[in-house]
C-alpha positions as a Markdown table, in Angstrom:
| # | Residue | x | y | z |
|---|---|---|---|---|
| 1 | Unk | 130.1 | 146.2 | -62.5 |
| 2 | Unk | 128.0 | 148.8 | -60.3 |
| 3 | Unk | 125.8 | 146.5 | -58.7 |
| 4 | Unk | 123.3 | 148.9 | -57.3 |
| 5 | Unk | 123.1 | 151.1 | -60.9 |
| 6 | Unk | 122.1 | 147.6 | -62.3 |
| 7 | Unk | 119.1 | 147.1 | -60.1 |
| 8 | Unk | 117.8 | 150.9 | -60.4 |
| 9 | Unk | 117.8 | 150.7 | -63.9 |
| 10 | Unk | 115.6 | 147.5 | -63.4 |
| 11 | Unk | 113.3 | 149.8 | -61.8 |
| 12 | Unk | 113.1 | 152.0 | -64.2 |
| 13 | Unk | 112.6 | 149.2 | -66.6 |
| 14 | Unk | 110.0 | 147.4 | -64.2 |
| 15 | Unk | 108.3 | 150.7 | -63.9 |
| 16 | Unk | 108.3 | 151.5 | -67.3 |
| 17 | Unk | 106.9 | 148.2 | -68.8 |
| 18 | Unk | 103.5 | 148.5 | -66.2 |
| 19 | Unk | 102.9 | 151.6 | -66.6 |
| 20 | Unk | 103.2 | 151.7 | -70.3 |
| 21 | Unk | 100.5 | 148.6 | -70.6 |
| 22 | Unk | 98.3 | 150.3 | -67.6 |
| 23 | Unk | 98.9 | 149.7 | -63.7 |
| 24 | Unk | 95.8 | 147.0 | -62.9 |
| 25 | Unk | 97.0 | 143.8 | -65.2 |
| 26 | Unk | 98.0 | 141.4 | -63.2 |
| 27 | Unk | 101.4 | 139.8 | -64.9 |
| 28 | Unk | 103.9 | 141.8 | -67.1 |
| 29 | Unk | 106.4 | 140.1 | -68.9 |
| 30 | Unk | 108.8 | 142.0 | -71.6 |
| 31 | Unk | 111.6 | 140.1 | -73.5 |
| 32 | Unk | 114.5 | 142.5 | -74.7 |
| 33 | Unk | 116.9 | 141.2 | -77.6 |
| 34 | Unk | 120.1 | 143.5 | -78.0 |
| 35 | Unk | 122.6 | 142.2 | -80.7 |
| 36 | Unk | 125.1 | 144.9 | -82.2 |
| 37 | Unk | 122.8 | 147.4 | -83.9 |
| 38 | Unk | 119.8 | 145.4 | -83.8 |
| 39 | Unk | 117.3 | 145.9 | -81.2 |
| 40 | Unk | 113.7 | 144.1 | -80.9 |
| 41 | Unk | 111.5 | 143.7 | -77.9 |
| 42 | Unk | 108.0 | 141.9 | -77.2 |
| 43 | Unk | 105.3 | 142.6 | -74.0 |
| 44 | Unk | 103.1 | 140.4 | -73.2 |
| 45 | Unk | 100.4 | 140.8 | -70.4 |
| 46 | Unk | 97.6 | 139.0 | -68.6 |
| 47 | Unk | 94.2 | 140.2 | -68.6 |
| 48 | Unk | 91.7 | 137.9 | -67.0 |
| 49 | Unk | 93.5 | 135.2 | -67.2 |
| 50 | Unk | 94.1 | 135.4 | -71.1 |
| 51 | Unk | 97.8 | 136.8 | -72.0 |
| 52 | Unk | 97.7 | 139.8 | -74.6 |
| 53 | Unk | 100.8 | 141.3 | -76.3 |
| 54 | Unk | 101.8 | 144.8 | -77.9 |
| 55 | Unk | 102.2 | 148.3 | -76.5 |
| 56 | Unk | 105.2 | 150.9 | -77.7 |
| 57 | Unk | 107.9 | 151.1 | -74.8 |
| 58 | Unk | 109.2 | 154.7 | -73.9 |
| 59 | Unk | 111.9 | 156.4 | -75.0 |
| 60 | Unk | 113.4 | 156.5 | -71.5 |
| 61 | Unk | 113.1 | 152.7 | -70.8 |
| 62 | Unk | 114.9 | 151.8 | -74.6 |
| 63 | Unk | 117.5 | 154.2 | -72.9 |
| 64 | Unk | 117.8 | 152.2 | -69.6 |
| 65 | Unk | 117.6 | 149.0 | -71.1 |
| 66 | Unk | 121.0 | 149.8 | -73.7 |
| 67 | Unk | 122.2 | 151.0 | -70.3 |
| 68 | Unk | 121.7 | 148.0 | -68.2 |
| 69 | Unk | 123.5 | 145.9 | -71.5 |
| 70 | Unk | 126.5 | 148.1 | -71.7 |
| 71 | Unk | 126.8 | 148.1 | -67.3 |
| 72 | Unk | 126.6 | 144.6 | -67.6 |
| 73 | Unk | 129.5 | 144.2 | -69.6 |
| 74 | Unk | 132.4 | 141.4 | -68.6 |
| 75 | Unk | 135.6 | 140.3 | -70.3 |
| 76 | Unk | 135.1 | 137.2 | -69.6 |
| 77 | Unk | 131.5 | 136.3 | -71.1 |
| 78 | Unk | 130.7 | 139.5 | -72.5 |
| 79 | Unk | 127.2 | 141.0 | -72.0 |
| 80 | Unk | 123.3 | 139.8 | -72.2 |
| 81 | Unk | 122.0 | 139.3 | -76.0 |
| 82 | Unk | 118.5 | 138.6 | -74.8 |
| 83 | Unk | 116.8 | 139.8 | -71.3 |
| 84 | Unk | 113.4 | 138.4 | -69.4 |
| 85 | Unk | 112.0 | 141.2 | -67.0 |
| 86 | Unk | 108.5 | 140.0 | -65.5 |
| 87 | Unk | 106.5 | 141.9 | -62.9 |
| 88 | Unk | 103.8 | 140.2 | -61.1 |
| 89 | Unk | 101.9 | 142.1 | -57.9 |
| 90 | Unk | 105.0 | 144.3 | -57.4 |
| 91 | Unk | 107.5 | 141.8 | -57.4 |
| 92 | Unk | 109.9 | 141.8 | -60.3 |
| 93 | Unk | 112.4 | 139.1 | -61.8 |
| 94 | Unk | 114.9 | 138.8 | -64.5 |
| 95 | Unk | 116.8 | 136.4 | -66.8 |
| 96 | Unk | 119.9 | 137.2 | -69.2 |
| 97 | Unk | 120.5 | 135.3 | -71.9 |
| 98 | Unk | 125.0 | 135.4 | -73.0 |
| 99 | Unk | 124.8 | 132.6 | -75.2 |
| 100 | Unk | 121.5 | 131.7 | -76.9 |
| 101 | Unk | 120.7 | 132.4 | -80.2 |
| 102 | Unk | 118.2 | 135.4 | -80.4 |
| 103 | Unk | 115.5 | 135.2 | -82.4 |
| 104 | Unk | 115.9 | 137.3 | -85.1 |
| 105 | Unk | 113.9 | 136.7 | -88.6 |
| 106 | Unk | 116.9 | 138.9 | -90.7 |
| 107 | Unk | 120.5 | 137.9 | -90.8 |
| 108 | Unk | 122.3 | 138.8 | -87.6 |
| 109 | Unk | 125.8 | 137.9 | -89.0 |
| 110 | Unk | 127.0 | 141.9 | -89.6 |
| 111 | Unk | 125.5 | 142.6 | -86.2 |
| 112 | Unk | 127.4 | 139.9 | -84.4 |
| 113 | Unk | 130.6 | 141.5 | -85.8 |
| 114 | Unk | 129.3 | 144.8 | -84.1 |
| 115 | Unk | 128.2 | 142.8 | -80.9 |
| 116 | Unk | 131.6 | 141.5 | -80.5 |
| 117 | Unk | 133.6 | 144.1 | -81.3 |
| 118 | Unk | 131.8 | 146.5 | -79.0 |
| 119 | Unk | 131.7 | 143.8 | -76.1 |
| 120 | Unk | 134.7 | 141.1 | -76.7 |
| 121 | Unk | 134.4 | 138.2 | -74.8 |
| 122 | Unk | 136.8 | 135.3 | -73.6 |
| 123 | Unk | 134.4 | 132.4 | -73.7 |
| 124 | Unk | 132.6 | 132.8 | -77.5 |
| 125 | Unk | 129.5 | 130.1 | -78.2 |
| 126 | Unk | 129.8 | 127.6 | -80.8 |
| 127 | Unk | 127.3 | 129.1 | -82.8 |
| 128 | Unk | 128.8 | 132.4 | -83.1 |
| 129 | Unk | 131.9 | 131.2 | -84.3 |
| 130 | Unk | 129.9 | 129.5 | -87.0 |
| 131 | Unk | 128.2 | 132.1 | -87.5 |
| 132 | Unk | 130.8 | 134.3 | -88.2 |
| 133 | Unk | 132.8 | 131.5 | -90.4 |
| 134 | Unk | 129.7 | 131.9 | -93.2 |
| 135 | Unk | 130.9 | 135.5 | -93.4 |
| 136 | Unk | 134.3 | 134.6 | -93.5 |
| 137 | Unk | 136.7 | 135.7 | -96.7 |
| 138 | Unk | 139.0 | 133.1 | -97.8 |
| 139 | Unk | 142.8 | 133.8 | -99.5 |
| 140 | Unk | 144.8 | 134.6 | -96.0 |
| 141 | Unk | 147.0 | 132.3 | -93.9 |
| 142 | Unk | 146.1 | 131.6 | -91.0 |
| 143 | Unk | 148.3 | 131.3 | -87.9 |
| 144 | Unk | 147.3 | 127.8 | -86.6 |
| 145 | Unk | 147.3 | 127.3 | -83.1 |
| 146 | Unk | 147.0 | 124.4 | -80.1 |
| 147 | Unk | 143.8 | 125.4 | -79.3 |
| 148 | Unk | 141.8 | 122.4 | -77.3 |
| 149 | Unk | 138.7 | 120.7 | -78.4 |
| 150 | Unk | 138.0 | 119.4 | -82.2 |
| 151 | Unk | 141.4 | 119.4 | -84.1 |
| 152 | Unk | 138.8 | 120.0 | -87.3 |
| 153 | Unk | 138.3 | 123.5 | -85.7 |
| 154 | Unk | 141.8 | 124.5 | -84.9 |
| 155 | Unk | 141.9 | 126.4 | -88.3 |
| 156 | Unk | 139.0 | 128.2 | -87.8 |
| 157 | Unk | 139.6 | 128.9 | -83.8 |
| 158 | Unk | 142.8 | 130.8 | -84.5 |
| 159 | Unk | 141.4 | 132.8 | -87.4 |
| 160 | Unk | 138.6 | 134.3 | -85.1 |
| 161 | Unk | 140.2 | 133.8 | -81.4 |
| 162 | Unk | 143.2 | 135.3 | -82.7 |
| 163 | Unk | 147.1 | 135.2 | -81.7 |
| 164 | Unk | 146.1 | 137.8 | -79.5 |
| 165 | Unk | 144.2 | 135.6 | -77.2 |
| 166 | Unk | 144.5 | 137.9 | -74.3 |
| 167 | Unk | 143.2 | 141.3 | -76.0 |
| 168 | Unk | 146.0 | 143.1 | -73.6 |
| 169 | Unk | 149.0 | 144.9 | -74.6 |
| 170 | Unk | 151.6 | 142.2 | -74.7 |
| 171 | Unk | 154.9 | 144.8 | -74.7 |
| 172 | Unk | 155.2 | 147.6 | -71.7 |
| 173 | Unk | 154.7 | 151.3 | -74.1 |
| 174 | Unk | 158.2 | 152.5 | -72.8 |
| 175 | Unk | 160.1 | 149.7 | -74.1 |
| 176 | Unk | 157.9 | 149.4 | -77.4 |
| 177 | Unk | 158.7 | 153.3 | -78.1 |
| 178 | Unk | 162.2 | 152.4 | -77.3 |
| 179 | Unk | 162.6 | 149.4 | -80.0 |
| 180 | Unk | 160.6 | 151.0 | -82.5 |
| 181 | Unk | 162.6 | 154.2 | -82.5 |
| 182 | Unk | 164.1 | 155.2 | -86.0 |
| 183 | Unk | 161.8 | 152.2 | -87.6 |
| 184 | Unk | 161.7 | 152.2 | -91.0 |
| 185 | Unk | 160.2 | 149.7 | -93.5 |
| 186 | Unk | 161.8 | 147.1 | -95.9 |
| 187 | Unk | 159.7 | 148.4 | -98.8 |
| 188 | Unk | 159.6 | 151.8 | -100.5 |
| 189 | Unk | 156.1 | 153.6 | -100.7 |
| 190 | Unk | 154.4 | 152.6 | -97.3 |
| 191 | Unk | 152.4 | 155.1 | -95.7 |
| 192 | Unk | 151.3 | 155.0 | -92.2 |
| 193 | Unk | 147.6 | 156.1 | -90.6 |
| 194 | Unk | 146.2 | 156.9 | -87.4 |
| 195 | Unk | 142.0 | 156.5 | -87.8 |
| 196 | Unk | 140.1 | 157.9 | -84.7 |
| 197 | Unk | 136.4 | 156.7 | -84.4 |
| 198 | Unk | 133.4 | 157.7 | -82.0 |
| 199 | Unk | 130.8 | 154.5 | -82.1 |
| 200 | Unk | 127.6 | 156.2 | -82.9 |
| 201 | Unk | 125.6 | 154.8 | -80.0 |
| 202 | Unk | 127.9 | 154.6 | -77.1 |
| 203 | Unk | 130.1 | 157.8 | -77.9 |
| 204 | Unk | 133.1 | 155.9 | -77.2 |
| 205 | Unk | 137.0 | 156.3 | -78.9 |
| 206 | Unk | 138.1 | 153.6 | -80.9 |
| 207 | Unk | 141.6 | 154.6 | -82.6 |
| 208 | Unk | 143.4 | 152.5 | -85.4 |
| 209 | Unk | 147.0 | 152.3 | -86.7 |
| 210 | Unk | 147.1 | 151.2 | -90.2 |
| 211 | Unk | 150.5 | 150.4 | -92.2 |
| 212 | Unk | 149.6 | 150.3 | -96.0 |
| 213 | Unk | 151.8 | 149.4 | -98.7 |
| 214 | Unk | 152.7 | 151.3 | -102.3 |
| 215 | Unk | 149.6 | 150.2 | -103.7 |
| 216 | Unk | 146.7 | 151.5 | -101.5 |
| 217 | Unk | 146.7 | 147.6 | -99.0 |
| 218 | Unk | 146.3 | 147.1 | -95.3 |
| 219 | Unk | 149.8 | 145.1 | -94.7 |
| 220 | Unk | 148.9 | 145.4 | -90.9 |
| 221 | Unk | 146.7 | 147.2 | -88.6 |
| 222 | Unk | 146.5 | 147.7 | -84.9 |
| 223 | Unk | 142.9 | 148.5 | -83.0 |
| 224 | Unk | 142.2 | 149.9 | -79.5 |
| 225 | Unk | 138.5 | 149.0 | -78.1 |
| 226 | Unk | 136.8 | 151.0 | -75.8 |
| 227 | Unk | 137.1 | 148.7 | -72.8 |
| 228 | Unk | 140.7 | 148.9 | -73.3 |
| 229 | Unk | 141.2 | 145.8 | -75.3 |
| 230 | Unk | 143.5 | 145.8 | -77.8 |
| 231 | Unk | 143.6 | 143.5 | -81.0 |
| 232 | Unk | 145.6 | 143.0 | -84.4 |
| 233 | Unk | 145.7 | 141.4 | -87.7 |
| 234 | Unk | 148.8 | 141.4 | -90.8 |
| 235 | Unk | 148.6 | 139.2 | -93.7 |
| 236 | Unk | 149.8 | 135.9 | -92.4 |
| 237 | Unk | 146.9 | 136.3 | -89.7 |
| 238 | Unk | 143.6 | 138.0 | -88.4 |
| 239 | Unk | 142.6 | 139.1 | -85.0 |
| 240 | Unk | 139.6 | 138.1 | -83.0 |
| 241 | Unk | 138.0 | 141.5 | -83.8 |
| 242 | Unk | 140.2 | 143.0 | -86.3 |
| 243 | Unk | 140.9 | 141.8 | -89.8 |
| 244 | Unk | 142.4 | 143.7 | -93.1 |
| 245 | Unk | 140.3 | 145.5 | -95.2 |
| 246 | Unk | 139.9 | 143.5 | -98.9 |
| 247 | Unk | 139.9 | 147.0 | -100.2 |
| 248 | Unk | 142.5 | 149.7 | -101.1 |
| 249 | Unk | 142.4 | 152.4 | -98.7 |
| 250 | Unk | 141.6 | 156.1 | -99.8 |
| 251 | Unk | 143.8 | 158.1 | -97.5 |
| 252 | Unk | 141.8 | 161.2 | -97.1 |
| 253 | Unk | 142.9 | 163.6 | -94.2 |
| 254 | Unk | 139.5 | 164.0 | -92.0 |
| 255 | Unk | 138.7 | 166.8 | -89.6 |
| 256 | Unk | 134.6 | 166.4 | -89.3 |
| 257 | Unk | 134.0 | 166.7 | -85.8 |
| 258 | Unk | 131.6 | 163.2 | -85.5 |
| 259 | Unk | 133.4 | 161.4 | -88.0 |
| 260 | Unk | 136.4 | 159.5 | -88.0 |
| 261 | Unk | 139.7 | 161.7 | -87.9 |
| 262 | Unk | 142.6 | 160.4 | -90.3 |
| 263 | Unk | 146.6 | 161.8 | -89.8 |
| 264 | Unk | 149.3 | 160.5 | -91.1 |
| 265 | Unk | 152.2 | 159.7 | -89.0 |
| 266 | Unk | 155.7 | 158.1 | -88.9 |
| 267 | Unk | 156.8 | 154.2 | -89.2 |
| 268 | Unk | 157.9 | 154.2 | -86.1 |
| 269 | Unk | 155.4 | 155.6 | -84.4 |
| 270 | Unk | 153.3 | 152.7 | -86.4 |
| 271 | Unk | 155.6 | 150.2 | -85.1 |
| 272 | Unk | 155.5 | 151.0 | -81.7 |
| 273 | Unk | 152.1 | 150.6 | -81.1 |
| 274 | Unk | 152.8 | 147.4 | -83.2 |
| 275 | Unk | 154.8 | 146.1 | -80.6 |
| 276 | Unk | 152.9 | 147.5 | -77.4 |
| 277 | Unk | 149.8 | 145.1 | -79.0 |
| 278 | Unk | 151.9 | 142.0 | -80.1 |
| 279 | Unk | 154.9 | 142.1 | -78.9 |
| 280 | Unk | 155.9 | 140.8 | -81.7 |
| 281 | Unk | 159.1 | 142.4 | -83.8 |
C-alpha cells in the first residue's frame, strides 16, 4: 500500500466534500459505501448548530474515492466496504469499515460476488458467507475440509473458502508445462477455452481456462484475478471465487476489442495451467 497516495486522495476527498456543500459550515461529515458495483454516499453538515444533509459530490471526488478503495486493497482482509471522512475547522479524520454490513435497502448478494472476486480476502465475515450461502446452487459435491470452528459449517466453509485456500499457484509453471505435455483427455469431444476479460471499472485482465465436455458443460475451469490470485473449481468442488457455470457454454470465437476474447487451445495447454493452480493431477 502507497501510504502517502492514500492520504492525498483524502485531500482530495476532504477538499472536495467542503467545497461542494460551501467553505463556512462548521462540520462536514460524508459516509461512502463501496460494495462490488454498488455505490451510495450520504453528506451531512452543521449549520448553526442544526445538522443538514444532501449536496451531489463531484465527479473527481467519486473518482478518488474508487481510488482510495482499490489502493487500499490487502490479501489478508480485503478492502473498506464503508468509509467515514469528517472535516471539522480544517482538521480531517477517517474510519473504514472491512466487515460491517453496509446499509443497502436492495439485495447486495450479486454485488458481494463482484466485491470478492475483485478484492479476495483471507479473513471473510460471518455474514458474508451467509450471505452468499442464500445464493448458493445446490447438486455439487463438495470437498469437505478440517476447517476450525462450528463442525455445522464445515460443509459450507469449504464450498466458499475453497481447496484453494491460499489463492497462489500451488505447482512451479515449468514443471506444470512439463507434466502436462502431450495431455489428452479420457473422454472424446472435450474442447478447451481460453476467455480473456477486462473488468469494466478497473480496466484490469482477468483470463479463464475452461475444459468443457461433448455436451456444451464446464467439467473444470481455472481463473486468474487481477491481484494475481488464482482460483479453481471441477465438479466434485467449487473455489472461493470461481464456480461452474449451470449452463452450456456457447463457444463463440471473440475478437471485440472491450469484450471478452475467446480462443481455443490444446488439452494440454488446459492442463498445465490446471496444475500450475492446483497442483493437483
Amino acid at each position: 500500500m502507497d501510504v502517502v497516495k492514500q492520504q492525498e486522495l483524502i485531500r482530495i476527498i476532504s477538499e472536495g466534500l467542503v467545497e461542494a456543500i460551501g467553505a463556512t459550515r462548521a462540520e462536514v461529515v460524508g459516509v461512502f459505501t463501496l460494495l462490488g458495483d454498488l455505490a451510495f454516499h450520504t453528506i451531512s453538515y452543521q449549520v448553526d448548530g442544526q445538522w443538514c444533509s444532501g449536496s451531489k459530490l463531484p465527479e473527481a471526488i467519486c473518482e478518488a474515492i474508487a481510488e482510495l478503495k482499490r489502493e487500499m486493497y490487502t490479501a489478508d482482509s480485503g478492502t473498506w466496504l464503508s468509509m467515514q471522512i469528517s472535516v471539522l475547522d480544517g482538521d480531517v479524520s477517517t474510519i473504514f469499515e472491512y466487515d460491517e454490513i453496509p446499509q443497502f435497502v436492495e439485495s447486495i448478494t450479486s454485488h458481494l460476488g463482484i466485491e470478492l472476486r475483485r478484492y479476495p480476502r483471507a479473513r471473510v465475515p460471518q455474514w458474508m458467507l451467509e450471505e452468499l450461502d442464500e445464493s448458493w446452487s445446490p447438486g455439487r459435491n463438495v470437498d469437505v475440509r478440517d476447517e476450525p470452528g462450528d463442525p455445522q459449517s464445515y460443509s459450507f466453509l469449504s464450498r466458499i473458502q475453497g481447496p484453494s485456500s491460499g489463492y497462489l499457484p500451488k505447482m512451479p509453471r515449468e514443471e506444470a508445462v512439463a507434466s502436462a505435455r502431450g495431455y489428452r483427455p479420457e473422454e472424446d469431444g472435450y474442447i478447451y477455452l481460453r476467455i480473456s476479460h477486462e473488468y469494466v471499472s478497473e480496466r484490469d485482465g482477468l483470463q479463464s481456462f475452461l475444459e468443457i465436455d461433448g455436451e456444451g458443460y464446464e467439467v473444470r475451469k481455472v481463473c486468474y484475478f487481477p491481484n494475481g490470485r488464482a482460483d479453481w473449481a471441477s465438479l466434485a468442488s467449487d473455489g472461493a471465487y470461481v464456480q461452474l457455470s449451470e449452463e452450456p457454454v456457447v463457444n463463440e470465437s471473440q475478437s471485440v476489442e472491450s469484450g471478452p476474447q475467446c480462443i481455443e487451445i490444446l488439452p494440454e495447454e488446459f492442463q498445465a495451467e490446471w496444475l500450475h493452480v492446483t497442483g493437483l493431477h
